[in-house]
C-alpha positions in Angstrom: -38.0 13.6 -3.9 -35.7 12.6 -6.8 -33.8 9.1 -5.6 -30.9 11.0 -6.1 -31.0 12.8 -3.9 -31.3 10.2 -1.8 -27.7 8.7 -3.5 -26.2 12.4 -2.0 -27.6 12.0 1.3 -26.3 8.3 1.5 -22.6 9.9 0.7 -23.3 12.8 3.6 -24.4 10.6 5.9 -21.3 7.7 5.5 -19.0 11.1 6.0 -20.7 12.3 9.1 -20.4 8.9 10.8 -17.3 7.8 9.8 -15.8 11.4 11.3 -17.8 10.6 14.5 -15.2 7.6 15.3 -17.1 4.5 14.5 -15.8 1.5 12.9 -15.7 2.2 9.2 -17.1 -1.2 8.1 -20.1 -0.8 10.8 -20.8 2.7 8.9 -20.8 1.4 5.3 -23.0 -1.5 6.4 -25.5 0.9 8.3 -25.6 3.5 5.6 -26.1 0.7 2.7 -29.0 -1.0 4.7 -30.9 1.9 5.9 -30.8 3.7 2.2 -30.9 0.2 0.3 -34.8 -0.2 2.0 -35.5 3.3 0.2 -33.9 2.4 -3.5 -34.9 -1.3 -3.5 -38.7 -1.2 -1.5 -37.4 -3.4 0.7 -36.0 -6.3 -1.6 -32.7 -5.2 -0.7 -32.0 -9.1 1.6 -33.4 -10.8 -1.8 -30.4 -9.4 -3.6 -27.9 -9.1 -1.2 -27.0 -13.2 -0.2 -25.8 -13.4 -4.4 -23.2 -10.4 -4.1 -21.6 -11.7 -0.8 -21.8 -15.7 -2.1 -19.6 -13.9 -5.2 -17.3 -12.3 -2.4 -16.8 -15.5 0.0 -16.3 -17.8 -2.8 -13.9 -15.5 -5.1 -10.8 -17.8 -5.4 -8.4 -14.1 -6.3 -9.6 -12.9 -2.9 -7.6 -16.2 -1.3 -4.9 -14.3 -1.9 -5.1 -11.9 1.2 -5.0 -13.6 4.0 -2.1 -15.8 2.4 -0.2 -12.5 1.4 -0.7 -11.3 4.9 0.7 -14.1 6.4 3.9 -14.4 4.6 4.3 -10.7 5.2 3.7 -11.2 9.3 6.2 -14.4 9.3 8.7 -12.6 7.8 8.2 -9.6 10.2 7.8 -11.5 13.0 10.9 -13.4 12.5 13.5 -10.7 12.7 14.8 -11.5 9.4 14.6 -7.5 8.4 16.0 -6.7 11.3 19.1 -8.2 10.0 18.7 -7.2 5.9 18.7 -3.5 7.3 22.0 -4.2 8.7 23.7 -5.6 6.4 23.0 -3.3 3.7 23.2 -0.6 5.7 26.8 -1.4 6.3 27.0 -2.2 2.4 25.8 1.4 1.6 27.8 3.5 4.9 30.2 5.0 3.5 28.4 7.2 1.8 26.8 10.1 3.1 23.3 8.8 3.7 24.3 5.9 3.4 22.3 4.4 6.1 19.2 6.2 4.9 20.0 4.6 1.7 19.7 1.6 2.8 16.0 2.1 4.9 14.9 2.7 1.3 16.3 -0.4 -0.6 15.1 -2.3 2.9 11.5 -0.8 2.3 11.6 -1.7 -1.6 12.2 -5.5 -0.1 10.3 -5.4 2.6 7.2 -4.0 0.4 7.8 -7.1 -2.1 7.8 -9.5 1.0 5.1 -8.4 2.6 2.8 -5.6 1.3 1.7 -4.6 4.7 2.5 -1.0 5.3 1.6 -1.2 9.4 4.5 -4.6 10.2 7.0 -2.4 7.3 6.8 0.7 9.6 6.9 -0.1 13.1 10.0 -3.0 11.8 12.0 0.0 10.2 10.9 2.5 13.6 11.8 0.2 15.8 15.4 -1.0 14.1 16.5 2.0 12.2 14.8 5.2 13.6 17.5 5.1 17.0 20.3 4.3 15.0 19.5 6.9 12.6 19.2 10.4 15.4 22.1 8.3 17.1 24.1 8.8 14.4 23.5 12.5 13.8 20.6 12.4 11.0 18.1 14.5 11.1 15.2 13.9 12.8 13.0 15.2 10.2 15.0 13.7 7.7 14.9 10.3 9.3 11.0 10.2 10.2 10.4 11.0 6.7 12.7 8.4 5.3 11.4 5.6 6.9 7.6 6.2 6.6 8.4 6.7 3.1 10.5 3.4 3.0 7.6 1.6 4.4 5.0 2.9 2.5 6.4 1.4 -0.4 4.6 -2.2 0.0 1.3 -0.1 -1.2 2.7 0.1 -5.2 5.5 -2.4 -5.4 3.8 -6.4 -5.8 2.5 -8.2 -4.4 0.4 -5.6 -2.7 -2.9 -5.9 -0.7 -4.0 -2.2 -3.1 -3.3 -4.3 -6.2 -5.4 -7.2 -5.4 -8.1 -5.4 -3.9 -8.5 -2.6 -7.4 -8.1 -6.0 -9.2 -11.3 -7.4 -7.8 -13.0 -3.8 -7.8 -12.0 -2.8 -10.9 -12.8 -6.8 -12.7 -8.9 -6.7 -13.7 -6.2 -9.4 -13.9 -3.9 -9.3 -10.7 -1.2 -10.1 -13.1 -1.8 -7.5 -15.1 -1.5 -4.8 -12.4 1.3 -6.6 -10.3 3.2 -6.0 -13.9 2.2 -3.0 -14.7 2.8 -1.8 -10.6 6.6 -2.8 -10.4 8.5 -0.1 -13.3 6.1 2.5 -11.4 7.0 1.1 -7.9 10.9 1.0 -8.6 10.5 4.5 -10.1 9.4 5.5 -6.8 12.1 3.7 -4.6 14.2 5.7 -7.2 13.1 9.1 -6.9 13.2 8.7 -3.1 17.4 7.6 -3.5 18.0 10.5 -5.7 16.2 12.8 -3.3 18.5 11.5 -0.2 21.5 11.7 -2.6 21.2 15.4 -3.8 20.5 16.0 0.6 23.7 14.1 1.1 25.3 16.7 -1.6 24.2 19.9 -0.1 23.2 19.1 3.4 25.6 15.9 4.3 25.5 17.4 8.0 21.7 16.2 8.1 22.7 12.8 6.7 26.2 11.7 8.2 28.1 8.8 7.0 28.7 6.1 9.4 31.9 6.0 11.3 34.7 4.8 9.7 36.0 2.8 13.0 32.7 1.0 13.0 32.7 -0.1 9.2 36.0 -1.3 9.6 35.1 -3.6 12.8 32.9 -5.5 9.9 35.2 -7.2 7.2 34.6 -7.5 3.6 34.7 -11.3 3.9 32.4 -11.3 6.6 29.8 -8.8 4.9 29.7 -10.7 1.6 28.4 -14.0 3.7 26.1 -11.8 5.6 24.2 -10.6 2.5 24.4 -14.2 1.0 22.8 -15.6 4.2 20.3 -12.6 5.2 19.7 -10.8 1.7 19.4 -13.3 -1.5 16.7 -16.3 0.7 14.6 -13.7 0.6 14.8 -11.9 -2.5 14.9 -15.6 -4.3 11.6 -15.8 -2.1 10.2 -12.1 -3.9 11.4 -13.6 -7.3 9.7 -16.8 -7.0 6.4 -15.1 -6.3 6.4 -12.3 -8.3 7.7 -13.8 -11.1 5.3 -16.8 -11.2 2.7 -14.4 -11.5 3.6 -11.5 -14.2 5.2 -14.6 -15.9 1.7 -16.2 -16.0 3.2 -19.5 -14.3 0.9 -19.3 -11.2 -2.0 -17.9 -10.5 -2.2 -15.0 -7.6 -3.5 -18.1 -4.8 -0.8 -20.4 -5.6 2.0 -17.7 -5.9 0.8 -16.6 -2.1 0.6 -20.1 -0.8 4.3 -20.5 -1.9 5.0 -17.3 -0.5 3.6 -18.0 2.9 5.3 -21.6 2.6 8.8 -20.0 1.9 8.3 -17.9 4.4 7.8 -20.4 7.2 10.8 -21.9 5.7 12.6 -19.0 5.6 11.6 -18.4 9.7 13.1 -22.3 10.7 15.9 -22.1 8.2 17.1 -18.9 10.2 16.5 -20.3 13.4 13.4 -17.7 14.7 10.8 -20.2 14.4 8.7 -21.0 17.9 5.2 -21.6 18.9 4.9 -17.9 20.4 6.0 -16.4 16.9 3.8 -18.8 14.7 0.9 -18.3 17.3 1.2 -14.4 16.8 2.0 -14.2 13.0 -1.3 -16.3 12.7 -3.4 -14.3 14.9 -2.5 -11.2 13.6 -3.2 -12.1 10.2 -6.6 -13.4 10.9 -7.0 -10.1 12.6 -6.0 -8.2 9.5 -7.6 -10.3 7.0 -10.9 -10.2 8.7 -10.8 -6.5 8.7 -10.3 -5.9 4.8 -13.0 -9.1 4.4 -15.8 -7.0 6.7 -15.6 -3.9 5.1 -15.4 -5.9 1.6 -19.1 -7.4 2.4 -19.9 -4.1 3.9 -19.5 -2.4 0.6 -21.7 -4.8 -1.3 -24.1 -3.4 0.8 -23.4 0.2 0.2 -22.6 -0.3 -3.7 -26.1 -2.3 -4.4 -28.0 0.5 -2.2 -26.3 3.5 -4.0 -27.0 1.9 -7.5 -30.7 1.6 -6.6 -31.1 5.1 -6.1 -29.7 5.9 -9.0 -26.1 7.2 -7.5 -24.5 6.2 -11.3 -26.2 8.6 -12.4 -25.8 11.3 -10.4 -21.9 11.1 -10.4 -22.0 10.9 -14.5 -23.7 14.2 -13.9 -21.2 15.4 -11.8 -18.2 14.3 -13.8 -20.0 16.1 -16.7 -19.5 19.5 -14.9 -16.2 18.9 -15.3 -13.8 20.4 -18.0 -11.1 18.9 -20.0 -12.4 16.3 -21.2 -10.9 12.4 -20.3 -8.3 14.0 -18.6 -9.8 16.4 -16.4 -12.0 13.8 -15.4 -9.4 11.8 -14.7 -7.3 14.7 -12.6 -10.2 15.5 -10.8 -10.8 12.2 -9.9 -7.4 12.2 -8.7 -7.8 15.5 -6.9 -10.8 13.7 -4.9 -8.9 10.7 -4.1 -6.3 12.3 -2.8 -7.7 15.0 -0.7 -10.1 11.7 0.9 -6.7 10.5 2.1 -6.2 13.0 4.2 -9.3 11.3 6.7 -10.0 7.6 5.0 -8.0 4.4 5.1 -6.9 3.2 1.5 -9.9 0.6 2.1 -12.5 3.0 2.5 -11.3 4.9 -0.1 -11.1 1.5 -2.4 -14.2 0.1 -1.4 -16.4 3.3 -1.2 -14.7 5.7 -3.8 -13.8 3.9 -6.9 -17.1 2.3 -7.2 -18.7 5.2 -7.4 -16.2 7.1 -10.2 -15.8 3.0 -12.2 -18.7 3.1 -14.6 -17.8 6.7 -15.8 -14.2 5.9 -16.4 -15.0 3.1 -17.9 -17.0 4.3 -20.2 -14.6 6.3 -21.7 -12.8 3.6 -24.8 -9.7 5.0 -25.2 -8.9 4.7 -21.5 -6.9 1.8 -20.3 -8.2 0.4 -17.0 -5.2 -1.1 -15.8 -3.5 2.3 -16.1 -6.0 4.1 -14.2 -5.5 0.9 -11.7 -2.1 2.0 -11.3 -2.9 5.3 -10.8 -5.2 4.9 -8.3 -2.7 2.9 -6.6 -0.4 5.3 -6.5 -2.3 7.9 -5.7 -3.9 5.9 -2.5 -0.1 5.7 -1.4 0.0 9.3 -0.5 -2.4 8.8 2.3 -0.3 7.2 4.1 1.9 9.6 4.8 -0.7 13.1 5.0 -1.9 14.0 8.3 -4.0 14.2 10.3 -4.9 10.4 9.9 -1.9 9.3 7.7 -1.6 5.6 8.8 2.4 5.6 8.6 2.9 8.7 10.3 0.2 6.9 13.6 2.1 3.9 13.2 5.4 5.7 13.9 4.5 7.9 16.2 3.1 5.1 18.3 6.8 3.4 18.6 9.2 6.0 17.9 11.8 6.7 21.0 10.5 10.0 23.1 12.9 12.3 21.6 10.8 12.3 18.5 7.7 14.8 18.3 4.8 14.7 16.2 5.7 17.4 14.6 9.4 15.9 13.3 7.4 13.2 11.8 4.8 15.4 9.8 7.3 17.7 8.8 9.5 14.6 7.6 6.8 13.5 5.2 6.1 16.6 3.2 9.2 16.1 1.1 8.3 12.6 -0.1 4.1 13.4 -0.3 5.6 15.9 -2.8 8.5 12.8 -4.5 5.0 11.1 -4.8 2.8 13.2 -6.3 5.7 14.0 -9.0 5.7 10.0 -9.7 2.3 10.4 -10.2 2.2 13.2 -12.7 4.9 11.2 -14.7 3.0 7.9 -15.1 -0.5 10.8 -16.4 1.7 12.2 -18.7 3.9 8.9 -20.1 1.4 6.0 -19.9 3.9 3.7 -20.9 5.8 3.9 -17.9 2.7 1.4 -16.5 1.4 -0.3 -19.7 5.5 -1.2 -21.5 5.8 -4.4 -18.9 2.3 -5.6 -18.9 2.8 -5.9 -23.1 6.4 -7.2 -22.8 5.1 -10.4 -20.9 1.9 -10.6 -22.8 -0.7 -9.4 -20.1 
């Protein structure tokens, strides 16, 4: 039997397994060792110690766990809690306004701390009451806020970013650039969709009483955002601009971020033992996740390359018509539709490996674009069910009023916002690649 068929049974089999309920890292590490014995004869432990010593000792990957902490301590310590406020009250006038703000909170939260799980159950848990308590929508609200939190997957520093820059053999730089006009697009296209619902349907998105934005003075407000807002968006600058601005690399831009976090946490008065107990544990929890499944792949990428699973998805990308672009579409297509069951790892990990030495292949194609649309595209997975992470993550803390159905029927709207971001970056490139030249990337 031809080895490739072999490569197709390797893909059938991670499917199977992985819709069985087992630990997706456990299946990719199974699958690679019990095919990588038929593709290498056996020399498959010979090879395999190199590609995990190039894993463990990648100082780019260093990054994560640092990332993931400075995004935990600033969950952890309530300071969104309060940024939602305040800018809530900055934006309640309007109709929406509140919604508004979940959005703007999301965009901040997303630059903070890049973890989509800690961004949703934060906004659940602080604005989802508020918002049905103050006559929105419930649809309208559930969708808001897993969209809001979602956010962190495009906008930098995001875990997506760093892991397609290792995948992919891309600057992080680069794609933290190139991610933040596309990511602010986004955030942008949501606000514009809650303002036109504010115009036509402001029954669905109420302003906030007037009594209760006058029991907040002006005066009062303005040292609010000055204390709660700017520490941590000087925080977001300080990162993300020492690494576009090639100042820092990715590692020492997330030490400082998990540094001004801390300080951010003591400064505000929320630091304890408890908190700085939890925030580490869960983000050796998280980091040892994405790490597992990272040395799982190796595994699964060196056994699919020995039986020839390159060539085999050449073939099938040569079925395809339209040239680089219907390649690239279809890709897309795939992608997407595999969100609707894997986790933006498993997709990352297992996916793009597989589609890489096609698309890059083709000259005229820039990587870091298709990065970014890879990115973007992952982000919609996150919000379509069955296993859409945010809408699991919500549902597991959202108040009892709320059903499962409010909070899938809340999502389509912005699935649909994303997928029209998407088709704007395809068809103007320079939406991703202007910023990356301005700074010299």
């Amino acid at each position: 039997m031809p080895l490739e068929y072999y490569a197709l049974a390797m893909i059938v089999a991670f499917f199977v397994l992985v819709m069985t309920g087992i630990p997706v890292g456990f299946v990719v590490a199974f699958v690679g060792f019990v095919f990588g014995f038929i593709g290498f004869d056996g020399w498959l432990f010979e090879l395999l110690p190199s590609r995990i010593y190039g894993v463990v000792s990648n100082y780019t990957l260093l990054a994560i766990p640092l990332f993931v902490f400075m995004g935990v301590m600033l969950e952890r310590s309530k300071i969104a809690e309060r940024m939602l406020d305040v800018i809530g009250h900055l934006c309640g006038g309007l109709p929406g306004g509140m919604a508004l703000a979940v959005i703007i909170v999301g965009v901040l939260l997303g630059a903070a701390t890049g973890i989509v799980g800690a961004a949703i159950v934060t906004l659940t848990l602080m604005a989802l009451p508020t918002l049905v308590r103050r006559g929105y929508k419930k649809t309208v609200a559930c969708g808001t806020i897993c969209a809001a939190g979602t956010l962190g997957q495009i906008i930098p520093p995001s875990l997506v970013l760093l892991v397609l820059a290792d995948i992919m053999n891309l600057s992080v730089g680069s794609l933290f650039a190139a991610a933040l006009v596309p990511g602010l697009l986004l955030a942008g296209m949501y606000l514009a969709y809650l303002l036109v619902l504010a115009f036509f349907f402001s029954a669905d998105v109420p302003a906030i009483d007037e009594q209760e934005r006058a029991a907040v003075s002006k005066k009062e407000l303005g040292k609010d955002f000055v204390k709660v807002v700017v520490p941590p968006l000087l925080l977001i600058f300080a990162v993300l601009g020492s690494i576009i601005g090639g100042v820092a690399a990715p590692t020492e831009a997330a030490s400082v971020g998990a540094v001004g976090a801390l300080l951010l946490t003591v400064v505000s008065g929320r630091m304890s033992l408890p908190v700085l107990s939890e925030t580490v544990k869960t983000s050796l929890r998280i980091s040892c996740m994405i790490f597992f499944v990272l040395i799982a792949s190796q595994v699964f990428a060196l056994a699919f390359r020995g039986l020839d699973g390159e060539f085999l998805i050449e073939a099938m990308f040569e079925w395809v018509p339209g040239g680089m672009y219907g390649t690239l579409i279809f890709m897309l297509l795939l992608i997407f539709f595999l969100g609707f069951f894997l986790e933006w790892i498993q997709i990352s990990y297992i996916a793009v490996p597989l589609f890489l030495p096609f698309l890059a292949s083709q000259g005229d194609m820039s990587m870091v674009w298709v990065a970014i649309l890879i990115a973007m595209n992952l982000q919609t997975s996150f919000l379509t069910p069955p296993f859409g992470w945010s809408l699991l993550f919500m549902k597991g803390v959202a108040p009892p009023g709320i059903t499962t159905g409010d909070i899938y029927k809340g999502a389509v709207p912005f699935v649909l916002i994303q997928l029209l971001a998407l088709a704007l970056i395809i068809v103007f490139p320079d939406v991703v690649l202007w910023l990356p030249a301005v700074v010299g990337w």
